[in-house]
Each structure stands twice: as C-alpha cells, then as structure tokens.
C-alpha positions as a Markdown table, in Angstrom:
| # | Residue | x | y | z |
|---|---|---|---|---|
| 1 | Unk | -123.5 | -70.0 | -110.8 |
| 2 | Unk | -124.6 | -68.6 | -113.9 |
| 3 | Unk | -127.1 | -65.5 | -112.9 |
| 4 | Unk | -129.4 | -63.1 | -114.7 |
| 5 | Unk | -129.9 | -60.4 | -113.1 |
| 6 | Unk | -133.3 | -57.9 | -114.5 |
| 7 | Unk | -133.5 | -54.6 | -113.2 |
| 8 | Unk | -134.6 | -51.3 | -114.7 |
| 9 | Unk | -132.7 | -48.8 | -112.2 |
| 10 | Unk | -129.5 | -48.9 | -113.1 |
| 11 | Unk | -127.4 | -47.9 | -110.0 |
| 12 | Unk | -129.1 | -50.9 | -108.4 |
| 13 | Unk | -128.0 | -53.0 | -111.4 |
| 14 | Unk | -124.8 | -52.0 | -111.0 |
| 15 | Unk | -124.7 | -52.6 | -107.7 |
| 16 | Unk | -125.8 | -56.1 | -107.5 |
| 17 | Unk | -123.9 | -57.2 | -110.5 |
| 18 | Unk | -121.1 | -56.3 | -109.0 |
| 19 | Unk | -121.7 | -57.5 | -105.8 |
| 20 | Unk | -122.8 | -60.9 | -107.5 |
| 21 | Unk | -119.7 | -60.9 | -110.3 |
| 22 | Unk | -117.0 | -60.6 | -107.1 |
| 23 | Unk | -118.3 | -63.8 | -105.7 |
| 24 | Unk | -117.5 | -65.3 | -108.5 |
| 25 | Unk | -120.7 | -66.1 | -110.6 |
| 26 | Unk | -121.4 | -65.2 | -114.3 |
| 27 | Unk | -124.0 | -62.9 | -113.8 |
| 28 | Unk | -125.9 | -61.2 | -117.3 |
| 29 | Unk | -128.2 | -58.5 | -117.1 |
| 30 | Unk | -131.4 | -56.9 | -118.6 |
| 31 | Unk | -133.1 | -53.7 | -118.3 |
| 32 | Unk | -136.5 | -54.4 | -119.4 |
| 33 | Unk | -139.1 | -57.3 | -119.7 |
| 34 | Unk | -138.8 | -58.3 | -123.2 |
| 35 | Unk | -135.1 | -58.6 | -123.6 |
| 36 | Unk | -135.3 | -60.8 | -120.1 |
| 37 | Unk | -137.6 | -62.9 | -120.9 |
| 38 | Unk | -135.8 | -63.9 | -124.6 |
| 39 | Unk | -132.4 | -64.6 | -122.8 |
| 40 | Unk | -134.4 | -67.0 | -120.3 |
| 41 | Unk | -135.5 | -68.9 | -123.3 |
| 42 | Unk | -132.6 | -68.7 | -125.2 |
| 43 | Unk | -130.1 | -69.7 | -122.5 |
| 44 | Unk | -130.0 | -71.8 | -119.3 |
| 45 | Unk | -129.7 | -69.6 | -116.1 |
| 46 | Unk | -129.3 | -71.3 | -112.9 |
| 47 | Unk | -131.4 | -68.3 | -110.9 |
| 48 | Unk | -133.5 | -65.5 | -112.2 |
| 49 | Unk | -133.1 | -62.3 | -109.7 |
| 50 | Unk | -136.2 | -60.4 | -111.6 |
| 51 | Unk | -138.1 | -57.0 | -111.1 |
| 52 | Unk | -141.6 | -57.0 | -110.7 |
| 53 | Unk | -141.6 | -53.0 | -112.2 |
| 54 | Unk | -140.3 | -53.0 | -115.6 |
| 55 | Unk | -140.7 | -51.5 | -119.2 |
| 56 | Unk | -142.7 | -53.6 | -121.7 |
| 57 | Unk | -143.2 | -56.5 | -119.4 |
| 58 | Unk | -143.4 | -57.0 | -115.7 |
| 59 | Unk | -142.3 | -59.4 | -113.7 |
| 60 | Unk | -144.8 | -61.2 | -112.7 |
| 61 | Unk | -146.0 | -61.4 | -116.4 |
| 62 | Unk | -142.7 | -62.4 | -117.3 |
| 63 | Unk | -143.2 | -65.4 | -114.3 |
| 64 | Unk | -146.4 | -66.6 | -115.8 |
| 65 | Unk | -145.4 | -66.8 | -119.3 |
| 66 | Unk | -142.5 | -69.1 | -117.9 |
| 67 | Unk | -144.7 | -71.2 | -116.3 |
| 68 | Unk | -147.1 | -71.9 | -119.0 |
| 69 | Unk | -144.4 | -72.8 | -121.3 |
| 70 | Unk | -142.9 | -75.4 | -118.7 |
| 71 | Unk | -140.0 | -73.5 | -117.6 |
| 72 | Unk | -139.0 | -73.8 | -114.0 |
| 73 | Unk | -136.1 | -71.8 | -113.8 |
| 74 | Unk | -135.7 | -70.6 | -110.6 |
| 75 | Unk | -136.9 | -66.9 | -109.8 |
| 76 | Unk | -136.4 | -64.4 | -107.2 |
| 77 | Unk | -139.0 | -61.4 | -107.3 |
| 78 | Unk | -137.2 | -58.0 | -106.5 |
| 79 | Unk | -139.7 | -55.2 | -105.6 |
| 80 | Unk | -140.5 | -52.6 | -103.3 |
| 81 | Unk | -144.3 | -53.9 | -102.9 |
| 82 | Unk | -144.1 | -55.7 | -99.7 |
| 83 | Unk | -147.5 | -57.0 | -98.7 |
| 84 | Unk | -148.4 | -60.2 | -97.9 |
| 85 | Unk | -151.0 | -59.8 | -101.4 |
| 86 | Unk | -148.7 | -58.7 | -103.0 |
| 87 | Unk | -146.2 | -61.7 | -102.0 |
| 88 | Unk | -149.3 | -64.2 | -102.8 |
| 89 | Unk | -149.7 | -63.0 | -106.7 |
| 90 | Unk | -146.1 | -63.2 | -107.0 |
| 91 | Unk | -145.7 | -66.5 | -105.7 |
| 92 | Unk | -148.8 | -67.5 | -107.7 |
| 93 | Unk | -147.3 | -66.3 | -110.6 |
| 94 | Unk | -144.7 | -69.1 | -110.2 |
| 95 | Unk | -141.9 | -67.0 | -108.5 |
| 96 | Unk | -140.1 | -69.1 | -106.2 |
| 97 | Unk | -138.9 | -66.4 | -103.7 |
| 98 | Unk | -139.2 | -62.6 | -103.1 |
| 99 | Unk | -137.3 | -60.0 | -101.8 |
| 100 | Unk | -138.8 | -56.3 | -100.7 |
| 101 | Unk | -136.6 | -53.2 | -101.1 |
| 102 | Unk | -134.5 | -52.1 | -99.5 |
| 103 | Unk | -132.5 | -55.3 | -99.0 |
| 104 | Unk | -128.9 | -56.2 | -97.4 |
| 105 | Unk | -126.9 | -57.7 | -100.0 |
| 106 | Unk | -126.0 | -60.4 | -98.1 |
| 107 | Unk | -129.6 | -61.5 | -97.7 |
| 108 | Unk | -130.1 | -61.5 | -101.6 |
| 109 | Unk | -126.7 | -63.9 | -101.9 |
| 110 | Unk | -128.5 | -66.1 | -99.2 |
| 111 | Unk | -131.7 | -66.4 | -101.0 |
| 112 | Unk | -130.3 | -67.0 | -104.7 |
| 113 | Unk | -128.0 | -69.6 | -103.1 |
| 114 | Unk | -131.0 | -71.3 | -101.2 |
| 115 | Unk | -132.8 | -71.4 | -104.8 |
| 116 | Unk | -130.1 | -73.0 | -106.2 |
| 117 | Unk | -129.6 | -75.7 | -103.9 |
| 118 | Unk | -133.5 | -76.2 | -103.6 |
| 119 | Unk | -133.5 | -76.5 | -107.6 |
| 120 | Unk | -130.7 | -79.0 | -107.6 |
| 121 | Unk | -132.3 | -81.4 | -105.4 |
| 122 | Unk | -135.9 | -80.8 | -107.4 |
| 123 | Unk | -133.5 | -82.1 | -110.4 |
| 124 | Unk | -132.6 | -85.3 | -109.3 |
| 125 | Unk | -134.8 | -88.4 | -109.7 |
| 126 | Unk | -137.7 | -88.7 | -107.7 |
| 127 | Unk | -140.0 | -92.0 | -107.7 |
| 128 | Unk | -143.5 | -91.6 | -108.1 |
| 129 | Unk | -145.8 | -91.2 | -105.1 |
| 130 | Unk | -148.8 | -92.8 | -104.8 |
| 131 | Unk | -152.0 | -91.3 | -102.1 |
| 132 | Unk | -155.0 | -93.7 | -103.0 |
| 133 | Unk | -156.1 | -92.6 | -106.5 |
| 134 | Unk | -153.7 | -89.5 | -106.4 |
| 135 | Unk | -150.3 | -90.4 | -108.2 |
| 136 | Unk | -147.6 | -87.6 | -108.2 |
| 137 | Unk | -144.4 | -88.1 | -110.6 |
| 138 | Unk | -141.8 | -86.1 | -109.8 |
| 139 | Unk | -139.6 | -86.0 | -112.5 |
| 140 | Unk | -142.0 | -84.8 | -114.7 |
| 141 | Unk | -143.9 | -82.6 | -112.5 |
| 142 | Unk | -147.1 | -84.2 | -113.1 |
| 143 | Unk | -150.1 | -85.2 | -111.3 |
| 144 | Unk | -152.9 | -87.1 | -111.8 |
| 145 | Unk | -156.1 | -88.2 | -109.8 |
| 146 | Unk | -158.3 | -91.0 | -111.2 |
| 147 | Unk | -156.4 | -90.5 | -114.9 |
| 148 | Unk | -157.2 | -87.1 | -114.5 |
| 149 | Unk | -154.6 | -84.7 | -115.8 |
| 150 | Unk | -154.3 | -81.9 | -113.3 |
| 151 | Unk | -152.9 | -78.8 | -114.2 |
| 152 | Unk | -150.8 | -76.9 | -110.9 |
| 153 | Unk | -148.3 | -73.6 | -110.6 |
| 154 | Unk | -144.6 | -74.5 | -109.7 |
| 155 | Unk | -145.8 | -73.4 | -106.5 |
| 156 | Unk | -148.9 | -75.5 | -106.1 |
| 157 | Unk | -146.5 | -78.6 | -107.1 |
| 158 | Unk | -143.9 | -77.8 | -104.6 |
| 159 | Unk | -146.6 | -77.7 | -102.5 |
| 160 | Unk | -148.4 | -80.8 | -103.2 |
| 161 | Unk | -145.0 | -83.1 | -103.2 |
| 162 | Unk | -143.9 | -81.7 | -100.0 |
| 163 | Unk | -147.2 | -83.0 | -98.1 |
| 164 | Unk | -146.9 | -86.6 | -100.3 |
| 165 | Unk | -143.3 | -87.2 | -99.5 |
| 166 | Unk | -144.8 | -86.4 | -95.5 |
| 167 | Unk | -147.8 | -88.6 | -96.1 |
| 168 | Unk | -149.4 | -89.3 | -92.9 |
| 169 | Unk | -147.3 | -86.6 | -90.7 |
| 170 | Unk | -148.8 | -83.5 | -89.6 |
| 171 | Unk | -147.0 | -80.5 | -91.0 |
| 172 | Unk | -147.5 | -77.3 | -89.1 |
| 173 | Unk | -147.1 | -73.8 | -91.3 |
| 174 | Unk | -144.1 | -72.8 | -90.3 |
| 175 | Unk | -142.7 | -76.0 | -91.3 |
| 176 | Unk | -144.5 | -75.7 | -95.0 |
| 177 | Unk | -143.0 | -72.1 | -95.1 |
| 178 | Unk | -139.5 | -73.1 | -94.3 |
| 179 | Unk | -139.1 | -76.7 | -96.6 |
| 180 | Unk | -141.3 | -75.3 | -99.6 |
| 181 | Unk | -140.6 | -71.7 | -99.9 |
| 182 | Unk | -137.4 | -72.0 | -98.0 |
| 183 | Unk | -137.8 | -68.3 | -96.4 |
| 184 | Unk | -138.3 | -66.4 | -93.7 |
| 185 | Unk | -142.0 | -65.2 | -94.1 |
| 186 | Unk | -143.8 | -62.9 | -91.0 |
| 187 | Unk | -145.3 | -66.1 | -89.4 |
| 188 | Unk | -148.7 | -64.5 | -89.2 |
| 189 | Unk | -148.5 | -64.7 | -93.2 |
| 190 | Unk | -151.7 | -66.7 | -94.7 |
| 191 | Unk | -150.0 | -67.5 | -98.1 |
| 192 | Unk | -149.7 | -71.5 | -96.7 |
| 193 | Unk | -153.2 | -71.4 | -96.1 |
| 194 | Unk | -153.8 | -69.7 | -99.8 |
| 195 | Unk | -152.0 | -72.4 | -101.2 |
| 196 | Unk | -153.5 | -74.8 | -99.4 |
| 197 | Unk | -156.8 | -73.7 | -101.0 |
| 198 | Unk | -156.0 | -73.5 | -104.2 |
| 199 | Unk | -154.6 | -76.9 | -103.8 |
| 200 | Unk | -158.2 | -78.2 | -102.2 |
| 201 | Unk | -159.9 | -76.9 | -105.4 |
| 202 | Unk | -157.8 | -78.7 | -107.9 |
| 203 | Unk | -157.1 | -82.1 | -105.9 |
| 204 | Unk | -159.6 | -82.5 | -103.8 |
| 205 | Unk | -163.6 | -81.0 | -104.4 |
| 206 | Unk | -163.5 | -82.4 | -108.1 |
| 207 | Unk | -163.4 | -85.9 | -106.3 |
| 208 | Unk | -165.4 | -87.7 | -103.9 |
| 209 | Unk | -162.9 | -88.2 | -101.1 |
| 210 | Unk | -160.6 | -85.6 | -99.4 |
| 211 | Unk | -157.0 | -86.3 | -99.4 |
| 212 | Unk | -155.6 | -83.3 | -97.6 |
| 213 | Unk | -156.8 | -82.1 | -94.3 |
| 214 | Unk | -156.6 | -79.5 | -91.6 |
| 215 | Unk | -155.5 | -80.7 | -88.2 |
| 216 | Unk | -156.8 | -77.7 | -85.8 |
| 217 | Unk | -154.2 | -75.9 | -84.0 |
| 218 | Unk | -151.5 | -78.2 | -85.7 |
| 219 | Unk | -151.3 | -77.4 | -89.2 |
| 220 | Unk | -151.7 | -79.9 | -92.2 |
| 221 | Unk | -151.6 | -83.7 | -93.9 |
| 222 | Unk | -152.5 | -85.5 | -96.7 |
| 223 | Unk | -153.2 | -89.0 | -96.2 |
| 224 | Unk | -155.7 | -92.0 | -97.2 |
C-alpha cells in the first residue's frame, strides 16, 4: 500500500514508518499540516495515518478541507484526545477512523488495513438505490430527495448507504458501528446516534414524510 504517514513528533514518526516500511508498504511522511495536505493533492495515497496536533494546520482542518474539495482519501486520526466528543468532531470532519495514544502497533496495521479494504469495496460500482423519493447513487456519492441536491460528510454518506443497501431491516448500533466505521467503539458511545441526527436534519425534516426511523430497544431503519 502506498501510506502517508503525518506526524509532528519525530521518534513516533520514526517509529511507525518503520514499522509500516518493513511490511512492505511505501510509506512517505510529513511533519506539519501544510506540507501534508499538498502531497494528498498532489499524489494518490491509498491511507492517510494523520495527526490531529500539528504546526500550521491540524488535522481535523486538514480532514475538512479534503472533504469539501471531494477527496475521499481514506484517513486515520492519530491523537492523544480520546473522548467520545472529541471522536464525534473528528469523524465529522470526514476522518474515517481514529486511533488514541498510546497505541500497539499492531492495532494501527489492523485499522489502516481495514480502511483499505473498506475503500476498495466503496470503489467498485454500485447501482443506484431508490427509498420513495430518496435516490442515492453510489458511484458518485450523491443524493438526492425530490431533485433536491443534498450536501452530506463522507461519514453521513457512509452512513446513509449502509441503512439503503439494509432497507427495510432493523439495524441495531453495534451493527452500524462495526459495517460503517468498521471499529471497535466503547459500545456505550452515542456517535451512531449523532449521526443519525445529523442525517434526520438533512434527509428527513426538510420533507414531509420520514424515511429513517428508530425502532425502540432495537436500533434503526430506513424504509417507505
């Protein structure tokens, strides 16, 4: 795999690039925000393992910039803030994963491979789903509602096309957790139900009927 790997303390730098390099992957570096975020333009990475502290610009501004600009690289937050808030404005930012210091090297290597996979299968073609007047394509990462164009986070769309390809099925959060953020979250976590949320405000109260729903005790669906 092709790696970049951005990181501001440089024994840890060291450390995981040569952890990563071993195994053979072709792993590049950067040291602060700016540089970073010109080598994710300018070149095609298959993971980003990013900092959320670093010189000139952080992490998560780095994520959002990405986003905006269409870029779905895949992106693994590194940072020694470890709350579930914390985890939610990552996440939000469009990171796809996140990792709190300290951290075994071997989970790291799990989670950038995960990412990987995940991003492969998001790459292949996908037909477009249909939920009454709600039409997701997901090739191109769009969605519309009654011609509407609406606007969602890597996050939000992951989200969204994980409950359409389950139409009609009730999906508990643990279930969201493991298929849509493909990690191990403290259970008691309320970032599905954030999500979930945010998701209500852009897809459903701008329109007259409610596509996704809360089953009590079970979890969620969307559905007719």
């Amino acid at each position: 795999m092709k790696l970049l790997v951005v990181e501001d303390e440089p024994n840890l730098l060291s450390v995981i690039r040569k952890g990563l390099s071993e195994n053979n992957n072709d792993v590049s570096v950067a040291m602060d925000g700016r540089t970073a975020l010109e080598m994710i333009q300018n070149h095609t990475f298959d993971v980003v393992v990013l900092d959320i502290m670093l010189p000139e610009i952080n992490g998560i501004e780095i994520c959002r910039r990405l986003r905006a600009s269409k870029n779905f690289v895949p992106i693994l937050l590194l940072t020694a803030l470890g709350t579930t808030e914390n985890v939610v404005t990552g996440l939000n930012a469009g990171a796809d994963d996140y990792l709190a210091k300290p951290f075994k090297f071997s989970e790291l290597e799990a989670r950038i491979s995960a990412l990987a996979r995940r991003a492969n299968q998001d790459n292949k073609p996908n037909d477009i789903i249909t939920i009454d007047d709600l039409e997701i394509d997901g090739r191109s990462k769009s969605v519309k509602r009654e011609g509407d164009i609406i606007t969602l986070t890597a996050k939000e769309f992951k989200l969204l096309y994980y409950l359409a390809k389950n139409s009609g099925t009730i999906l508990s959060r643990e279930k969201i957790l493991d298929n849509v953020w493909d990690i191990n979250f403290d259970m008691n976590t309320n970032v599905v139900d954030v999500y979930i949320n945010y998701l209500r405000k852009k897809i459903d109260k701008p329109y007259q009927s409610n596509l996704i729903q809360t089953i009590k005790g079970l979890g969620y669906v969307i559905k007719s």
